[in-house]
Structure formats: C-alpha cells, structure tokens
KEMI-781408 format. One record per residue (C-alpha): residue in one letter; chain; x, z, y. Coordinates in steps of 0.05 Angstrom, whole numbers, plus 5000, padded with zeros to 4 digits. Layout:
type:mol:X:Z:Y
A:A:X:Z:Y
...
//
This chain:
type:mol:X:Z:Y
X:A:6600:8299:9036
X:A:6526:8277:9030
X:A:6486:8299:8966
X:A:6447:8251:8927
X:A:6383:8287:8955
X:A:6409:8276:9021
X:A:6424:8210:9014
X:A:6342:8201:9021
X:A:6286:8213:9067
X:A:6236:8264:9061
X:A:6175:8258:9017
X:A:6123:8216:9064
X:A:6063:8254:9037
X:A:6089:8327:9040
X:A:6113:8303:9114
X:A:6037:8278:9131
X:A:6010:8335:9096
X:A:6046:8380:9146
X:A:6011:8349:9209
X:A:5948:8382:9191
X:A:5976:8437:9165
X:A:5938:8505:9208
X:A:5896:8452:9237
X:A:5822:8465:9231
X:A:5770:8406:9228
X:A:5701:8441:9231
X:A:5669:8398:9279
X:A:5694:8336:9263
X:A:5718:8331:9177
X:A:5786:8312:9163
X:A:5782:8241:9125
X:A:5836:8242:9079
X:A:5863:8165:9059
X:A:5942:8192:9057
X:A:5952:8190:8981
X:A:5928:8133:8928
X:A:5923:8194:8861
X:A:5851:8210:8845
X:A:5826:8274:8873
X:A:5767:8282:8822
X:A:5775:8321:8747
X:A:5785:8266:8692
X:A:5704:8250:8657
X:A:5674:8312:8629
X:A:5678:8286:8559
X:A:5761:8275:8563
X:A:5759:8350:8593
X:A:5722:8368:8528
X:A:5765:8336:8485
X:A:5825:8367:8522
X:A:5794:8444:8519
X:A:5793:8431:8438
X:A:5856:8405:8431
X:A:5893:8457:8475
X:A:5892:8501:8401
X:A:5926:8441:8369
X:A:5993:8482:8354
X:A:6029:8426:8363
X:A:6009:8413:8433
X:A:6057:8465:8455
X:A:6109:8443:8424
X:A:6167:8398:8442
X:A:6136:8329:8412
X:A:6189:8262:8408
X:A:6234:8246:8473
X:A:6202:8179:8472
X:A:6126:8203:8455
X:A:6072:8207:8410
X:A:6082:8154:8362
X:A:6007:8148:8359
X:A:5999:8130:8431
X:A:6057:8093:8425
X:A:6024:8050:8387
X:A:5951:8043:8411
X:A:5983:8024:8473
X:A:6014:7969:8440
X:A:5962:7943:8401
X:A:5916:7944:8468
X:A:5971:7912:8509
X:A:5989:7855:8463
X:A:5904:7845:8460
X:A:5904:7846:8537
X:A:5957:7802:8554
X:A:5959:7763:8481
X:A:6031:7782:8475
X:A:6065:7805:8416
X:A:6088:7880:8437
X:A:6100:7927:8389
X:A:6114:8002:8386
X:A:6179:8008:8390
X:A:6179:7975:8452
X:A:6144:8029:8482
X:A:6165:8094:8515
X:A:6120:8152:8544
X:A:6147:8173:8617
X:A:6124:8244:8648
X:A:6089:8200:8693
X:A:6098:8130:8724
X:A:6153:8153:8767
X:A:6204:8179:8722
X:A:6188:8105:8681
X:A:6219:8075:8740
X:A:6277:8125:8748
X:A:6289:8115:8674
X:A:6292:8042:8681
X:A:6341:8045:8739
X:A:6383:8096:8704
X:A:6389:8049:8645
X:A:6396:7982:8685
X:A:6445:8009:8743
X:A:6517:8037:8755
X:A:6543:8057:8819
X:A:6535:8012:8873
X:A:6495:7961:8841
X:A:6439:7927:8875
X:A:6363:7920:8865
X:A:6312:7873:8901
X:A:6252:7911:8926
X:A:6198:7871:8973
X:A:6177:7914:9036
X:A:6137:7933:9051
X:A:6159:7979:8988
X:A:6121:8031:8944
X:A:6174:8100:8982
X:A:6186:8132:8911
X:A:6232:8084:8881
X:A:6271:8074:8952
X:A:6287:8151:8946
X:A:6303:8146:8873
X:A:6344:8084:8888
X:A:6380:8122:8943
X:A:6390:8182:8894
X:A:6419:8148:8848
X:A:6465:8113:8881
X:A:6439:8045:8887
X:A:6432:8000:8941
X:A:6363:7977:8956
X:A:6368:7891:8980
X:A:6296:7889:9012
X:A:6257:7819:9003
X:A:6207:7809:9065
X:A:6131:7797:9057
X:A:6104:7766:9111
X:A:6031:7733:9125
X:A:5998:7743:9061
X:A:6046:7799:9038
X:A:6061:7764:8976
X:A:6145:7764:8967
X:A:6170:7689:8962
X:A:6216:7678:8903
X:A:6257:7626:8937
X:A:6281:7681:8983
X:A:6293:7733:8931
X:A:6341:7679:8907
X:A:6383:7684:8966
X:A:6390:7749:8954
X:A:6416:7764:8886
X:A:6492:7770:8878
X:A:6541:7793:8828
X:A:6513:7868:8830
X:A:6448:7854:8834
X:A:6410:7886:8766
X:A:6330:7867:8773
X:A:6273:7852:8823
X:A:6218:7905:8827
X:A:6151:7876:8833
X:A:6090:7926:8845
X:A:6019:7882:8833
X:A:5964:7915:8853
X:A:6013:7923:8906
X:A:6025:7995:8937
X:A:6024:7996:8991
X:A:5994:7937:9012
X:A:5938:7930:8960
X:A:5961:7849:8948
X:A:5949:7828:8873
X:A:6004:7771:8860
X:A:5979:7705:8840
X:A:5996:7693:8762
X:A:6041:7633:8788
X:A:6082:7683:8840
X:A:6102:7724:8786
X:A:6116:7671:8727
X:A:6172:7650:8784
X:A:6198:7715:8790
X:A:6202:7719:8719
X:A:6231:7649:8710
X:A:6278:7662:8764
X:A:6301:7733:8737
X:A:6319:7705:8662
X:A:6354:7643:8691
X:A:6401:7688:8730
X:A:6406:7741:8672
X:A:6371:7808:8718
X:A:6312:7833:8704
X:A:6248:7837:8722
X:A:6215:7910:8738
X:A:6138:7899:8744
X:A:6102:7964:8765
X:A:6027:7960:8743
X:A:6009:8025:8760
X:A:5936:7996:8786
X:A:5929:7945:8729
X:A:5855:7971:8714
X:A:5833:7959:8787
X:A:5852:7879:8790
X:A:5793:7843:8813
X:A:5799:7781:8761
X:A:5782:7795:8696
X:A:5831:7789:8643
X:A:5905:7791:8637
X:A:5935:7796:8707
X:A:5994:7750:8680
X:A:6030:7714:8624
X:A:6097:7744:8621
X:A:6082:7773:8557
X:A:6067:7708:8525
X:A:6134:7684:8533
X:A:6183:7688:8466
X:A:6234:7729:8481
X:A:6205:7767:8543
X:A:6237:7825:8524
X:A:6304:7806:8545
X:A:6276:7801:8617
X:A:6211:7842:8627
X:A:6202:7913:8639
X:A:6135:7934:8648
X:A:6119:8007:8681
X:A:6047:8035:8678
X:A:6005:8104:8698
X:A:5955:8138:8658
X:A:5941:8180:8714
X:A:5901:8127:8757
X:A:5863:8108:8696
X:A:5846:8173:8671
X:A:5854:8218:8736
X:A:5904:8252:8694
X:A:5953:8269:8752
X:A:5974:8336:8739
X:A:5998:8316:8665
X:A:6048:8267:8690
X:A:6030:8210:8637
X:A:6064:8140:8636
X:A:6104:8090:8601
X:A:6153:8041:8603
X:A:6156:7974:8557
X:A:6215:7939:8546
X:A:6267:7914:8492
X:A:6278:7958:8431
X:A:6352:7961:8462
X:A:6330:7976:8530
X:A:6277:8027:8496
X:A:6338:8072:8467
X:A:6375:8072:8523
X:A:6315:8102:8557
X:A:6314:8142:8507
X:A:6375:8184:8528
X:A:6352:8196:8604
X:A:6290:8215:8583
X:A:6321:8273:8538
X:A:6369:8299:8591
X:A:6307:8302:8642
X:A:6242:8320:8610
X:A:6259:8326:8536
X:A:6191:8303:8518
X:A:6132:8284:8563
X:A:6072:8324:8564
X:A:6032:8335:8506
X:A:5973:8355:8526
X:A:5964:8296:8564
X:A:5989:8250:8521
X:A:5940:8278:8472
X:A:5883:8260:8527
X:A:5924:8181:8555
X:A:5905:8175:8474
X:A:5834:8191:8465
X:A:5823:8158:8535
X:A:5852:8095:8505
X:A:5804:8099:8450
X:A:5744:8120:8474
X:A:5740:8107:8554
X:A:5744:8034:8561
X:A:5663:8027:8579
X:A:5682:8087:8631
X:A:5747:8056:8666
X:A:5706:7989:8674
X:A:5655:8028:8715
X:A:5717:8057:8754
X:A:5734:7988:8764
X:A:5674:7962:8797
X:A:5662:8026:8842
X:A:5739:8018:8868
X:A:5714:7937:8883
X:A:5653:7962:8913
X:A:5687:8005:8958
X:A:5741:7948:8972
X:A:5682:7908:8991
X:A:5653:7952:9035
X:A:5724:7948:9075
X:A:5722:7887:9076
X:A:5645:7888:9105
X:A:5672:7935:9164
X:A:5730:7909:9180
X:A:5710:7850:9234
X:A:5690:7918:9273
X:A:5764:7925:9282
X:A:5780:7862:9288
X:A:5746:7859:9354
X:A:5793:7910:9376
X:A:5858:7876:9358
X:A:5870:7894:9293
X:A:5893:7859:9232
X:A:5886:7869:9153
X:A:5947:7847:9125
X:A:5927:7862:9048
X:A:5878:7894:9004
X:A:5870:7911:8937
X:A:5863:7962:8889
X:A:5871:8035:8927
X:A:5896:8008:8986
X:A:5883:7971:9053
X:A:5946:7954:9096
X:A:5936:7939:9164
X:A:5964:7928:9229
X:A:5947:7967:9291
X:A:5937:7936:9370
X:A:5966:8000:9405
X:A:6041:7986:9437
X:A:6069:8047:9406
X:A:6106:8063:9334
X:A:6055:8070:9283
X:A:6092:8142:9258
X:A:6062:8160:9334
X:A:5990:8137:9323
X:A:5985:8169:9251
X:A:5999:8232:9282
X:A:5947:8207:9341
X:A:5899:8200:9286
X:A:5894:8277:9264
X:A:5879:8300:9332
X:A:5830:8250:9362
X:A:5800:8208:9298
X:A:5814:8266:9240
X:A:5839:8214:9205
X:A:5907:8224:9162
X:A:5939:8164:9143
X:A:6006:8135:9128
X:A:6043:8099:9176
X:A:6082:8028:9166
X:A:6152:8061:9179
X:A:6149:8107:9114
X:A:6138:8034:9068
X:A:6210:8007:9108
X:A:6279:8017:9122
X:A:6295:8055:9178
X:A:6329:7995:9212
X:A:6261:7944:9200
X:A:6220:7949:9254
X:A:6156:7909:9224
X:A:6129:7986:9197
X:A:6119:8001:9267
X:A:6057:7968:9272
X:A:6032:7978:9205
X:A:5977:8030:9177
X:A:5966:8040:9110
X:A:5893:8064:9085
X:A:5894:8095:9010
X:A:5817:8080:9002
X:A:5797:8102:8934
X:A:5793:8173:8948
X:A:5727:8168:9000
X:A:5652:8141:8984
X:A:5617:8093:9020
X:A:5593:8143:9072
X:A:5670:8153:9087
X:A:5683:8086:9093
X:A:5631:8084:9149
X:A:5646:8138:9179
X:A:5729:8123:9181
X:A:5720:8053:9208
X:A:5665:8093:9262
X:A:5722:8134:9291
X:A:5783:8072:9281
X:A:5740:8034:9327
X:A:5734:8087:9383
X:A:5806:8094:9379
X:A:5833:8084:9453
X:A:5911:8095:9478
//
C-alpha cells in the first residue's frame, strides 16, 4: 500500500540542493537562482521591533488558531483599500505560511477523489499537497504566452471537480494575468458553483500599479473567491512561516478546524512583525518593488544575448524568468549540466509538470530576485557560453 507521502515526488529544491552538495566553487562562484524566498534579514528597523517584542509574554504563548485579531484586521482594512472591496476580519485567517493557506483551503474544499484544475506549468508545492491529500490534480496547459485559457479550463471541470488554482505573479513562470483573464476565471468558477483559489504570494512585485484585479468588487465574492497570500516575500520573514487565507466567514471556520489539528496557532512572533510591517513598511516594500523591476529589466536587457543562441523566454515577472533551452536533451540533464560547467543552479521544466508532460523538458526556470545586477551579468555571461 502507498502512503500519502509516497503518493508524491520529492521536494524539487532539497533535490537541487543536493547536486552541489560537497561540490566546491572557488574559482568560479556558485550563482544560486534555485529558490524564489528572500535570502536577506527582514529591514533593520522590523529586526528592532522584533528584538523588543520577543519579551512580550504573550509572544510565547499559544495566540488564536485563526490569528491575531489585530492583524486580522489591518489586513482587511488594507485589502478592502487596495482592491476597493468590502473584506472584513472575519474573513481572514493567519496560515503558518502561504503553504499551509493552500493545504487548508484544499482540506476544507476537497474529499477523496475530488478534482482540482491547476495550470502547468504549476507552482510543485500544491501538486504534492494535492497528491497527499488525496486529490487528483486535472492540469490546464499554458502555452505561448503562458497565460491559462478559461475556455479550456471549461472542458475540464466535471462533477468532482472543487476549484481552479490560479497563481498571478505566476510561479513559476513569472506571467502576471491580465485583469480580464482572471474576471473569466472568476465568472466561469461561480457559474459552475467551484471555486476559485487565487495564490498572490508576489502581489507586491506586480508591475502595474494598483489593484491587480476586481474580484473583490464583486457582491457576493465570497461565495467564490479564495485569496492566499505570503508575508514572507514582503517582509523576508521566511523563517516565521507567516500567511493568510481570505475567504467566506463559512469557509473561514472550516479553516479554522485544520488549522487547529496542524499548527494550533501560527507563529507569534512573526505575526507580531507581518503587523508592524503592515503599518509601518509600506514606503520600504515600494522600494522592494522597483529594485525587483529593475532587476526584471535588466533580464530583459540581456536576454537577446541568448536569444542568438536559440533560446526562448516564455514569461517573466515578479521573482521569476521561465525559459526554454536549445540543447536536444531533458532539461533535468542540463540543470545538472549547469553546476559543473556554468555554476549555475537552477530548476528544471520537469519539476513544474507531470511526469507524463513532456513540455518541462525543455523548460528552465530562473528565480531572479535573489542576485544583483552584477549577477545578472554575470549568469547570462556563462548561459551564453553554454555548449552541448
């Protein structure tokens, strides 16, 4: 009998992070673009604020299963600003991170053997939780502009099937959805009674200004929308596993009961710090904004170098640049390539697929946000010498 666990793949990073492990890169320095979290401590003022409030008593305490009602709140005053939507704080739940906002969204959506539409290239994570949990993954196909067609996700949707997941700023292929894509998926989702999973995990790196969407502006979203969202991007709060999840008050208590049999409460310490970040960090996070663009430009500025040798960008946005590679073998083969004779780790195209879809075989993905201008150079230096 399989185990849930084995039911999945490994984890793609810890796999990649094994191919250089007891290498040494002395001459040459290992360029890193294998995982979109921020390497950096959060801003020195947010680390003060954290070293007072580690005395807090309460910080060490078990807090509410379903968070700080204060950040609970700030987040959906901010939110129904942002988007001009009418969100409130009951709608909101704190997740130990964005990941276990998905899990708890699937857990209180799915049964056995339901279905869920996920466009693939997909974001790994929620395949394996998907898998784990006993739910079969229908994948949508982006193709050309990597942007998933809601005609097709149509097709798809059956008796089982329980939501679409969309992921804009995509991961992995950096693609923001046009406003329009998603109002369809919405539209399409609340005539056929699913719902609709939208992962903003890299909301504050959009490159329009302003909401990213309408979907809160519609009455009754609630019924249909479930919005997921990291503090850890925005804050570089990683290792405190902050997130959320917004959905109906009904869908919010349901939540409610996965999240006390998994984590009891999320993190309070970093809840404490999502918070003040919220309050106080907004003139910050723009400037992490417009560094994460300048470095997407700068990709863009370099990339006709490859293009001369075959290659194609397929997407970009965000942390990420997807692209496709001109070698005729599997791209898992030419990421390992990459350690030895570029000291480049990246992520190939068959960890973003099912094992049975052959497109991720020619597919790279570059998690840029992680490496300075310099880097950028320097990586798109040693893609272009890159000879099989």
């Amino acid at each position: 009998m399989t185990s849930r666990t084995q039911s999945t793949f490994s984890p793609p990073v810890m796999e990649a992070q094994r191919w250089v492990t007891d290498k040494t890169f002395s001459d040459c320095p290992l360029i890193n673009v294998s995982q979109a979290a921020p390497v950096e401590p959060p801003p020195a003022a947010l680390i003060d604020h954290m070293a007072q409030i580690i005395y807090d008593e309460d910080t060490h305490l078990y807090g509410p299963v379903l968070g700080l009602p204060a950040l609970r709140s700030e987040l959906a005053d901010q939110w129904s600003r942002s988007y001009e939507g009418e969100i409130h704080s009951n709608h909101v739940g704190i997740t130990s991170g964005c990941n276990q906002a998905f899990s708890a969204a699937v857990a209180m959506l799915c049964g056995q053997d339901d279905e869920i539409i996920l466009p693939t290239p997909f974001y790994f994570n929620h395949k394996m939780w998907l898998d784990m949990a006993g739910v079969r993954t229908i994948t949508l196909a982006c193709r050309g502009d990597m942007i998933p067609d809601p005609e097709e996700a149509a097709q798809l949707i059956t008796e089982k099937t329980r939501a679409i997941v969309l992921v804009t700023p995509n991961n992995p292929c950096g693609v923001e959805y046009p406003a329009d894509v998603v109002m369809k998926f919405y539209e399409l989702a609340k005539e056929r009674q699913i719902a609709l999973i939208i992962d903003e995990t890299y909301r504050d790196f959009h490159s329009q200004t302003g909401a990213p969407h309408n979907l809160f502006h519609k009455k009754c979203w609630d019924d249909t929308l479930i919005q997921l969202y990291s503090f850890s991007k925005a804050y570089r709060l990683t290792g405190h596993r902050v997130g959320s999840v917004i959905a109906s008050e009904t869908r919010i208590a349901e939540i409610e009961k996965f999240l006390d049999t998994v984590s009891i409460c999320p993190n309070q310490l970093g809840q404490k710090a999502a918070l003040w970040g919220l309050q106080n960090l907004g003139e910050w996070l723009a400037n992490e904004r417009l560094e994460i663009l300048t470095r997407r430009s700068l990709i863009e500025e370099n990339f006709p170098r490859l293009a001369a040798k075959g290659w194609k960008l397929l997407g970009l946005g965000a942390y990420f640049a997807y692209l496709k590679h001109p070698f005729d073998i599997s791209s898992d083969t030419l990421a390992r390539h990459l350690v030895d004779a570029a000291s480049v780790l990246t992520l190939p195209g068959t960890m973003f697929v099912k094992d049975t879809d052959q497109s991720g075989e020619g597919q790279l993905r570059i998690a840029f946000a992680n490496i300075d201008a310099h880097r950028i150079n320097l990586l798109f230096d040693r893609l272009e010498k890159v000879i099989l």
